[in-house]
TIFINU-72598 format. One record per atom (N, C-alpha, C): residue in one letter; x, y, z. Coordinates in pm, whole numbers, plus 50000, padded with zeros to 5 digits. Atoms other than C-alpha are relative to their C-alpha. Example, Ala and Ser with C-alpha at 12.3 -4.5 7.8 and 13.67 -1.06 7.14 Angstrom:
# residues 2
A500894988150000
A512304955050780
A500905012050000
S499184988149994
S513674989450714
S499235010950073
END
This chain:
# residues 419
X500844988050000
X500005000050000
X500875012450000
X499344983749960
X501335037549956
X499575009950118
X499534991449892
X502285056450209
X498985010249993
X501744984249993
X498865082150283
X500515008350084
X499504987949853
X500425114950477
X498335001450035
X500434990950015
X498195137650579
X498715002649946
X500794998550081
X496155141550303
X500064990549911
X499215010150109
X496075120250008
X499945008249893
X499274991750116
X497955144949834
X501674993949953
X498675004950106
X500695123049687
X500034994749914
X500704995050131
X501115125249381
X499465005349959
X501094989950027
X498735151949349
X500465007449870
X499755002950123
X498285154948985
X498745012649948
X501034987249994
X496665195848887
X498954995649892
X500995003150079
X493905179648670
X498655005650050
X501444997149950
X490795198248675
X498774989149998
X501455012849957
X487535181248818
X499085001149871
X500594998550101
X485405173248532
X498235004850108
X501474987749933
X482045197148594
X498714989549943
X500765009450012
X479005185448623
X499054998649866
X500455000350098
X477545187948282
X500684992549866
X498685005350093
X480775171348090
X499384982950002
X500395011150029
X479385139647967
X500734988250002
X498895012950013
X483015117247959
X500234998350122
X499935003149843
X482685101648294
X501404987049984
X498475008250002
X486375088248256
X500905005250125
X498184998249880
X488935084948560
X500515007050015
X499194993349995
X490605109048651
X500985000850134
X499504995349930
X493045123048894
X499865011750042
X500294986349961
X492215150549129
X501015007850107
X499554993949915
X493625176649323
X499815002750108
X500684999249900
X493115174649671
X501175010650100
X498894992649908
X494115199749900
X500015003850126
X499735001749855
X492705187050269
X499714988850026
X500265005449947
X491925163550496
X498194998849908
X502254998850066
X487765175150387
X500154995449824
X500175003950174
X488635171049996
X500854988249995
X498995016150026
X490975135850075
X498544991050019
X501215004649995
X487465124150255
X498984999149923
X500864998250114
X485085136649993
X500094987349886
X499925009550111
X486955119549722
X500034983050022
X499835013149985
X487645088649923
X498564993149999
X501465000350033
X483385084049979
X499934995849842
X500444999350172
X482805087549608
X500554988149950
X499015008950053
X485725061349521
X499534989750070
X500385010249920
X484145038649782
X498914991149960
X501485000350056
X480695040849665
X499984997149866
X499904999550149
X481365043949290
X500404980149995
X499045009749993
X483495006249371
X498964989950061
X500795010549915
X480574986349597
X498775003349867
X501164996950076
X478045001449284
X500114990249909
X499305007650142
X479984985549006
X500124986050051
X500115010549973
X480124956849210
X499094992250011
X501245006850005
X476924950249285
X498805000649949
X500614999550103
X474644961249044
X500085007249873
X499744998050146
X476564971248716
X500004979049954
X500265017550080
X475704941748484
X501174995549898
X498504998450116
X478744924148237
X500015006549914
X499314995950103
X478284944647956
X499405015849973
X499974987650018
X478144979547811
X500545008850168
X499844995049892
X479964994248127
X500055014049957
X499694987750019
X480705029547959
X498215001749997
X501424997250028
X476735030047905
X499335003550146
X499885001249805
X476475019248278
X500105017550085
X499374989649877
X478165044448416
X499645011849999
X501064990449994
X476525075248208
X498884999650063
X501255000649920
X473105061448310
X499895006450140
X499815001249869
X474305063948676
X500175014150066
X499494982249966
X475925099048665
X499355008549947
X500924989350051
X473465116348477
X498725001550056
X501265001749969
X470665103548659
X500775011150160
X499404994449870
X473055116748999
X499825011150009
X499904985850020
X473585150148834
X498675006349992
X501424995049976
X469965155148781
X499615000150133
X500475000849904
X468695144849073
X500795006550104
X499474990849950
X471105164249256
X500445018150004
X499604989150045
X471515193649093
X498345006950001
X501044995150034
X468035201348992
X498784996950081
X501325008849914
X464445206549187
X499104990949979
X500855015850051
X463215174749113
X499904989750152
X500075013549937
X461465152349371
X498954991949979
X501355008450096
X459285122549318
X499674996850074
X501125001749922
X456255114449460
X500354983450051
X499855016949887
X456285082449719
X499384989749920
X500815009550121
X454305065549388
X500654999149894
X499115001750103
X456455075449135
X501144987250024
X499395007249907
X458895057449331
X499944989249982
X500715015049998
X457125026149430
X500084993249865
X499855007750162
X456715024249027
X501204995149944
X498535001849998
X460225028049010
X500994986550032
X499935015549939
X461065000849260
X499484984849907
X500635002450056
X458624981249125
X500204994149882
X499275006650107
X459374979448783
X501294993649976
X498315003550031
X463134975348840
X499884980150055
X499995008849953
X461974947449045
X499504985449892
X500685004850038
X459524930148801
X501114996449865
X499135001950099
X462304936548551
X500914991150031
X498625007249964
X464854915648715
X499284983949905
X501165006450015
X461714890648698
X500334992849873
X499904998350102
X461264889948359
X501174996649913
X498625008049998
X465204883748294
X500554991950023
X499275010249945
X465794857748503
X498794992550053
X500805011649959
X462464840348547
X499055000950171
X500544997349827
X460324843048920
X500454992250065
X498875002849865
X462884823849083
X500875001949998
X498924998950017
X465804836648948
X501244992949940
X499215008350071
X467064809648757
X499234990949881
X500125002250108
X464974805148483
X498604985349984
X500485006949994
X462514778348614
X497935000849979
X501434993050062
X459364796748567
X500015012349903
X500434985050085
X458344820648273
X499595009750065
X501074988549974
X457354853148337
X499005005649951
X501034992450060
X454194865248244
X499205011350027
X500264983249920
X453984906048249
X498074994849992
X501624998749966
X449774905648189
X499434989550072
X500785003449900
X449144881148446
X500405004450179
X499234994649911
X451524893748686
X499755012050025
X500884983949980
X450464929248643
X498645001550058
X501765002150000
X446584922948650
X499704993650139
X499975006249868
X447564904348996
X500055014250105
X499124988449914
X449524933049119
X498965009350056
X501104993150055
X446804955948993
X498594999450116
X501255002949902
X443804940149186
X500444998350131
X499224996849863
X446014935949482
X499535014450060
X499974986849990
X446084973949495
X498425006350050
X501424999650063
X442384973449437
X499344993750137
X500715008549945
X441704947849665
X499164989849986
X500655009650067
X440104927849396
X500114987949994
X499565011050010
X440224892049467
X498914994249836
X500855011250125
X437604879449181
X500134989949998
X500415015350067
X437274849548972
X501354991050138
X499755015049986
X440234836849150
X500615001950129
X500754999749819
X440394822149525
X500954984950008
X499445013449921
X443074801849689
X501585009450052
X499134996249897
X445964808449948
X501175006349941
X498814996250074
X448634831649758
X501574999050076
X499095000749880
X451034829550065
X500364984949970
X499775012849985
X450884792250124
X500344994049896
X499795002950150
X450644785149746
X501415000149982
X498734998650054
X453574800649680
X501054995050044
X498805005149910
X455854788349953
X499924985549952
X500175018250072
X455034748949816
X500765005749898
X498655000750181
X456304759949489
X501295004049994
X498374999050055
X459084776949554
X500954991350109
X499525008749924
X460034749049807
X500004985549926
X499455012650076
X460014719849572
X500295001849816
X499284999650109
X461264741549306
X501634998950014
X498365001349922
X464854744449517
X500324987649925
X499635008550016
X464564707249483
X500114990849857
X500245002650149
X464154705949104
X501345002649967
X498915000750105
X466884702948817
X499685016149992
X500394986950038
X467164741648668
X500315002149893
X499344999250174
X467334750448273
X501545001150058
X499314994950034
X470484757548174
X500485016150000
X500264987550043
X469604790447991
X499005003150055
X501624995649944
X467244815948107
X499515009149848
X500544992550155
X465184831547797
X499115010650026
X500494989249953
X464134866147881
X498505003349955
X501784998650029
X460114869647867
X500115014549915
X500134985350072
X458984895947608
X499075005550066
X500644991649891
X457214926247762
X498945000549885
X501084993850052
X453884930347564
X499065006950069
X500884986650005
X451464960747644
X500975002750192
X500164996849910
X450994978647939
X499604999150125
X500645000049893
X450634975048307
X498695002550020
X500984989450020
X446744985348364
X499795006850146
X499674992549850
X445585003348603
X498395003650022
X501134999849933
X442024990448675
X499994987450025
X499835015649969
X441084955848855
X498914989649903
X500515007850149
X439844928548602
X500154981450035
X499685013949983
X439524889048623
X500814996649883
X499085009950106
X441924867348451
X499714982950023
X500435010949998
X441864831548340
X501584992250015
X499215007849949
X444514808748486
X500324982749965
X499875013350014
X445204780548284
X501254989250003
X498495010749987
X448644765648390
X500425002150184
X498934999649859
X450754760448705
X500325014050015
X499354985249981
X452904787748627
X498845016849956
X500754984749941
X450274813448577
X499605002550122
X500634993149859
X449004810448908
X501375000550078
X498864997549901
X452734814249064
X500325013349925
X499984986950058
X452474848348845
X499365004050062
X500854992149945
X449564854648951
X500185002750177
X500025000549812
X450214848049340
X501115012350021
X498484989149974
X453804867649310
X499315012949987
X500084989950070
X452134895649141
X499295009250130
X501034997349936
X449254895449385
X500515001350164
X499564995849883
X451424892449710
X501045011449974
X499294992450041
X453734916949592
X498905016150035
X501104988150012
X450614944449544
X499624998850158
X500285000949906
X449424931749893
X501295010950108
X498564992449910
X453204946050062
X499645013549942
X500194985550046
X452864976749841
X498905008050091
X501194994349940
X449344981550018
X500115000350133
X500125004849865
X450054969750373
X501195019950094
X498534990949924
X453434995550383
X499585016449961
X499964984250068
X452105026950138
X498975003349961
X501534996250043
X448185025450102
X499385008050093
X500855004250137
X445405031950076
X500135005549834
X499754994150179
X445935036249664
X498465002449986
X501194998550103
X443095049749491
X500385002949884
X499954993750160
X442455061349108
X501295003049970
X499224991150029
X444615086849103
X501644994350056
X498474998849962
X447655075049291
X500604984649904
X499875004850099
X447615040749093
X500575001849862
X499334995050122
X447855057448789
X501465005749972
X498794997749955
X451005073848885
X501034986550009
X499405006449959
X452145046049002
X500614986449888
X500035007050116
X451655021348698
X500495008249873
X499264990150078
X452805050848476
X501464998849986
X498575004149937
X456215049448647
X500404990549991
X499585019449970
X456085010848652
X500105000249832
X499865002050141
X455605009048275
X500835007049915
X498794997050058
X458205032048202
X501314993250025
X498985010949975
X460865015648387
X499854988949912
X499985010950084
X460114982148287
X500345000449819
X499605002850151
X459794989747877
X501135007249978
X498774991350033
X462335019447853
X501585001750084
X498955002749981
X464895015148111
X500684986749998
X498935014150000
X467634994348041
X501004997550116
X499185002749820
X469634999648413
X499025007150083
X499774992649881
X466885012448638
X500164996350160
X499465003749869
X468414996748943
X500915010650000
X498804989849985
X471585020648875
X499255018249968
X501034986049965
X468765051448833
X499354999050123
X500434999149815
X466995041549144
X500994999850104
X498844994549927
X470205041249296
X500545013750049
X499344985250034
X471185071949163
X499335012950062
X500774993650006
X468145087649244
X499975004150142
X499384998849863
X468375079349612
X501185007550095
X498434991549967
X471865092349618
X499945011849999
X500244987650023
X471375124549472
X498905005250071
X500604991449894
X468685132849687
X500304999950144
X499345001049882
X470495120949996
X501265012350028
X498524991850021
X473395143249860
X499315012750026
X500454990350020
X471355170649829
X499365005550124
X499774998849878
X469995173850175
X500884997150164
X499274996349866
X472885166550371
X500735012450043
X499044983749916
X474525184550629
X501354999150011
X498775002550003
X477935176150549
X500224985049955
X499845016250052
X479675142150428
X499984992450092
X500535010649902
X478015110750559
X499125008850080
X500414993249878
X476065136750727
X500505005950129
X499434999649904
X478425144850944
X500515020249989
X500164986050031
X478315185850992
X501385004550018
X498524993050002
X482085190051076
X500814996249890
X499114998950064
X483185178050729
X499185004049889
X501284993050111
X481575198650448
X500334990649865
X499995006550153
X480225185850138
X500244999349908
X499604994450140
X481965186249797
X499624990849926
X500975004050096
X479445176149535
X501474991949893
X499485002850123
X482425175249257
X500904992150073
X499265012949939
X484765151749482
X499314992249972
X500545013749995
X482475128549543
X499414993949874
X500495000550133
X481175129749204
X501374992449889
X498505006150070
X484905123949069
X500144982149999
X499315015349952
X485605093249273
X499074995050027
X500895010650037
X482305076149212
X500034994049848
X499735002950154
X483365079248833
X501264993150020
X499165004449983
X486705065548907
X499584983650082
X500065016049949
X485335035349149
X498874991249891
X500455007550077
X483035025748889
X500424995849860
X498655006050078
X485635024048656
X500834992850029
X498785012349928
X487465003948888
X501145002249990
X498384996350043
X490645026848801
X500605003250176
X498694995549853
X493305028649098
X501325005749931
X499384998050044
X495445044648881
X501245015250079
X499694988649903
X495335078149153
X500034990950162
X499915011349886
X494195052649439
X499624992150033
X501035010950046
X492995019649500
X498425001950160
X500885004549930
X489985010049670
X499954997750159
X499885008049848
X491384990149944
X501185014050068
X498944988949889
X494015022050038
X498935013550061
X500944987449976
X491065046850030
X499214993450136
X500675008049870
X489165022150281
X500515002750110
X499664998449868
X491915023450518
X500985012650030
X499754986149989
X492655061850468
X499214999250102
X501094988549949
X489065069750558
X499894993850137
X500035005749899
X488815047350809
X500955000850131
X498704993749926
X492075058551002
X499995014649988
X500354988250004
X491055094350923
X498765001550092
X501714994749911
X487585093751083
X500514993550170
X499545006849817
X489045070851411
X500825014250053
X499064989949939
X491635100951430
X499125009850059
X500654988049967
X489455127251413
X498584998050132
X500865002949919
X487035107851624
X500205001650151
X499494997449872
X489455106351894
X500495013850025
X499494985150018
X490075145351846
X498815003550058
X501794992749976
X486285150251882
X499834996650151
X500245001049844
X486065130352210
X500705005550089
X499034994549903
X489045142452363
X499495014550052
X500524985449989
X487365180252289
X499075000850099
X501424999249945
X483565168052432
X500924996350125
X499684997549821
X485535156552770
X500575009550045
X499204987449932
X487725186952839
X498805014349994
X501414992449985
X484335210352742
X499414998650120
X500465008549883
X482605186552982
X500085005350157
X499365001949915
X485205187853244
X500055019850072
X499614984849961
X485985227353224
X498225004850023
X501024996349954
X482335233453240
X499154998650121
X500215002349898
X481635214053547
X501005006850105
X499914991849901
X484155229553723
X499635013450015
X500924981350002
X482995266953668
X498954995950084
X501725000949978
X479055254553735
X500824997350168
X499915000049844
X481205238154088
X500385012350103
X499754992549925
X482405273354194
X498015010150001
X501094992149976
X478485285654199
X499234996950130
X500885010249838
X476555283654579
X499074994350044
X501275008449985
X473695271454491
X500274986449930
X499425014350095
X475435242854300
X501204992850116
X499505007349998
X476295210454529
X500604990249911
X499495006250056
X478655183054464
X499924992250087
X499945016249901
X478665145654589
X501694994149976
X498995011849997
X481265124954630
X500334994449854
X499765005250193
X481205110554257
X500365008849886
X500074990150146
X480985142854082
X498865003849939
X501174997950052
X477715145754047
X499345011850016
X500144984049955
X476275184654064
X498815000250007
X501344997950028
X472655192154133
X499915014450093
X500134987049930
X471095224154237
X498464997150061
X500975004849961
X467525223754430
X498955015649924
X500724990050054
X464955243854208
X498585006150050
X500994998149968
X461965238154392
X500154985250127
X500485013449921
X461045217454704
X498614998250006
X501385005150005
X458485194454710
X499374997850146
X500374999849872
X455935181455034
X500374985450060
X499955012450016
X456945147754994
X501204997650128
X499445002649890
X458705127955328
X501174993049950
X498995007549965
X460365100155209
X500595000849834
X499145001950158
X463135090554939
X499654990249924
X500355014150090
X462955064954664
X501384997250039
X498945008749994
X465465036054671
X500644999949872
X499395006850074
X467765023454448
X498964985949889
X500385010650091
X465304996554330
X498525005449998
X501224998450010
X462195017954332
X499685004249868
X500314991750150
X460245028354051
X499795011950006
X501134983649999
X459175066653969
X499834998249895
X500294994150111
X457375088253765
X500745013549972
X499664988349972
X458935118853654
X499545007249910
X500284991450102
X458845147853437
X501605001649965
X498644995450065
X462375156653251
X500285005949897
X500344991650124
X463675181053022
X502485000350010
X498575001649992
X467765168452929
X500715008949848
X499194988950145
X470325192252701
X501614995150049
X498825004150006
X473675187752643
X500855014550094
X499734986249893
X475625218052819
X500275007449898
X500124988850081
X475525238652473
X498495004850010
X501774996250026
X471415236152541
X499404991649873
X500485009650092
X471145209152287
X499094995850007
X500885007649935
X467735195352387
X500274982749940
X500245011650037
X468195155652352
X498634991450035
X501135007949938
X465335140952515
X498905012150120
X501014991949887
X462145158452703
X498844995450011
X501275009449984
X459265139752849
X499065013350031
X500594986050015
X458255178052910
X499625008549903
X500554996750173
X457875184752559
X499044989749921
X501475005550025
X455875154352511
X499295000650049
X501244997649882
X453795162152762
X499404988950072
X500565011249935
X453485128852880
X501044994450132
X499394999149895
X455715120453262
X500744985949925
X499545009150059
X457725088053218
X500674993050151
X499535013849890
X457945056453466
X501264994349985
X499115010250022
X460885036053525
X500714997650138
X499475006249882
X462655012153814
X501795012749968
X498394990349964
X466135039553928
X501194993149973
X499025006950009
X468425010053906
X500234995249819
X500264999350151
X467625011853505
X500645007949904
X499784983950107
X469005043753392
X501535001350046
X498644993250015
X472335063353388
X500114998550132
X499664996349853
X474385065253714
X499425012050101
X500184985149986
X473965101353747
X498284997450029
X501334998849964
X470165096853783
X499574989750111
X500265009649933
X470055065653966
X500645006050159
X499734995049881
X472195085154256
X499075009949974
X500764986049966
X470085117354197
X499015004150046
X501234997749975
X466705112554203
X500214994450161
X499685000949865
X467785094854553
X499795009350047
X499904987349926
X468235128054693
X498625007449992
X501014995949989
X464915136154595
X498644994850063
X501005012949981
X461265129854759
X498995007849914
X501174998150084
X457715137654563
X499795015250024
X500134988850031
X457355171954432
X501065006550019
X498874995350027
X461155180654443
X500005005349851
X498935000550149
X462435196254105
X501645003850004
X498285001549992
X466425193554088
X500445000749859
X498874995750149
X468815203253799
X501264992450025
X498675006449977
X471595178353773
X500815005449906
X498544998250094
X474705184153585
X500824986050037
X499435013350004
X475825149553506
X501464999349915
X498685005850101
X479605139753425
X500364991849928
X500035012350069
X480315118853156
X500204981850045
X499445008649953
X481605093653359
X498454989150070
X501335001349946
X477795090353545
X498855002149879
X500545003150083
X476525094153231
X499974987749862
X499755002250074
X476605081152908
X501864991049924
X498265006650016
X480715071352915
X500495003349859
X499425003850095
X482185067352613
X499544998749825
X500515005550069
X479155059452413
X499225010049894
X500784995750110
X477275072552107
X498964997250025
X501495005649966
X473515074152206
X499145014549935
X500554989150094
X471625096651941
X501015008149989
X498574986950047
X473185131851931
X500605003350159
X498474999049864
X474925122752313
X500954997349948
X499285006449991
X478005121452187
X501314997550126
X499315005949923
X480655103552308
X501075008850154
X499544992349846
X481795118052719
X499475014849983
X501054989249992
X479335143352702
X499264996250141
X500464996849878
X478505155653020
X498085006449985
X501474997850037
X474745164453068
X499055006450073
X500814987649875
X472035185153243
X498684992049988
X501305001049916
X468725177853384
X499445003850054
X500654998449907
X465975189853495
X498404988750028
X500675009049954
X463835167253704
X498825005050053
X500615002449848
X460895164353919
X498934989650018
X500465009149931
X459705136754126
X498165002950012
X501884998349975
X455805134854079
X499984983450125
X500675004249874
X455705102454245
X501094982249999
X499875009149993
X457285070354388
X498954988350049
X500895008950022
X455825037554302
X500404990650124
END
């Protein structure tokens, strides 16, 4: 492997980034000139490399790879979003298309037949069972359980697509085996569509079969457009790369070195060195980040300890008393409460507030963070208390939503009632 300083600026080779309208999505070498543009490009080169792997098909790869980046550049560049039906059609067809190629088990052992398979789908949607009446679930699991145990062609012979999806519900006549394992696929298939993204009516149907019948007859990759499509709108609302707001986003990096990993060129860098750049880049900076959130932490608890209304225990634990309640006795260690809570990070982050849902929240004391499990102790019914929890009594080490890691923490409590 070569030697990665710094940056992976060696060799750094002044080739301008091809822009996003330049149609020759060929390899290149870029100029990188940080840590944020070594990351960028390494992403892109990552992604471009697991794409080509797993759903570019053997042939026409230069065809491939436009499809992929033009669909990116659109969908990223331009206000274009598609309806949760368009979509589905999308899916959908890419899915039905595989189908169709390789048979409804994937190896060629059943024909596909788009107009009984559609017309299934279709009344699915609909809810139309009609003329025909028997267990599509159970059915299907027999067949494709003593199809495993069958011989399998050879060749698979790609079903021709004649007409159109429709997009009203209709009986069909079922005169073979394999139509009714069309029809069942078609028809449990429409059932998931309905269970996860209905109710469909008229109008959203149509959409939806619109979309489906384009895919299917006119695209020739849209797995690598529904990909694409995903991407570019993921790209397009983040808040930095991977989402991550401390390393900003560069569209034309990552754009580079998705054209480069789906070219499979390592000619600037390979695959497997970019892996264990980024991966030894993000641990670094990870341990940069935590080291920061505990010394924040740390310097903030002591300040809050020189204030006089702010005790300290023995552990480190800080609470202040905001309100007393009428309540006699304490809870235990193994009791339950109810409380109310409203927790922020010590910038005022709000992470969690059972005070903003407006609903209190039960739980046994010996359940939760240190820091609470000693705290509420100190409290009895109708107390409210403000802790200032140290990482150590909190959270530790760990990544828990946006706690990150030795993030110290605040609280405000109060004890409505022990159970």
């Amino acid at each position: 492997m070569k030697k990665i300083s710094v940056f992976l600026s060696i060799a750094i080779l002044s080739i301008a980034l091809v822009s996003c309208d330049n149609k020759k999505y060929e390899a290149q070498a870029v100029e990188l000139n940080s840590q944020n543009d070594s990351l960028n490009f390494s992403v892109g080169l990552l992604l471009g490399t697991q794409i080509e792997k797993n759903i570019f098909k053997d042939d026409n790869h230069d065809e491939q790879i436009a499809t992929f980046i033009e669909s990116l550049d659109k969908y990223y560049s331009e206000d274009i979003t598609l309806s949760e039906y368009e979509k589905l059609g999308l899916q959908i067809g890419s899915y039905f298309k595989r189908l169709s190629e390789n048979g409804l088990d994937g190896r060629g052992a059943w024909q596909y037949n788009h107009n009984i398979i559609c017309q299934a789908l279709i009344n699915s949607l609909y809810d139309y069972k009609g003329n025909v009446d028997f267990e599509y679930d159970n059915f299907l699991q027999n067949k494709f359980a003593l199809a495993s145990q069958e011989s399998q062609p050879d060749d698979v012979t790609p079903a021709k697509i004649n007409g159109d999806c429709p997009t009203t519900a209709a009986d069909v006549d079922l005169t073979t085996e394999i139509d009714s394992i069309n029809y069942a696929l078609g028809y449990l298939n429409g059932h998931f569509i309905q269970s996860q993204f209905g109710p469909f009516n008229t109008d959203s149907i149509e959409v939806f079969t619109s979309n489906f019948n384009s895919t299917i007859k006119n695209n020739k990759y849209p797995d690598l457009t529904l990909q694409a499509i995903q991407m570019g709108e993921t790209f397009k609302t983040s808040k930095g790369l991977l989402n991550d707001s401390t390393i900003p986003f560069e569209y034309n990096l990552v754009r580079q070195g998705l054209i480069n990993g789906l070219n499979l060129d390592s000619i600037f860098i390979s695959a497997d060195d970019a892996q264990i750049y980024f991966r030894q880049t993000i641990d670094e900076r990870q341990k940069v980040a935590n080291e920061n959130n505990r010394i924040a932490g740390e310097n903030y608890l002591a300040e809050n300890a020189k204030r006089p209304e702010v005790k300290t225990t023995p552990s480190g634990l800080q609470y202040e008393v905001i309100k007393h309640g009428k309540g006699k006795k304490h809870p235990k260690e193994t009791s339950t409460v109810t409380v109310h809570y409203h927790g922020t990070l010590i910038d005022g982050t709000v992470f969690d507030s059972s005070v903003e849902r407006g609903t209190p929240a039960s739980f046994p004391l010996n359940g939760v963070i240190k820091g609470w499990t000693e705290g509420v102790q100190l409290m009895v019914e109708g107390d409210q208390f403000r802790f200032y929890i140290p990482y150590n009594l909190a959270y530790g080490e760990r990544e828990t939503g946006s706690i990150k890691p030795y993030s110290a923490l605040i609280f405000d409590v109060e004890l409505i009632e022990i159970k």
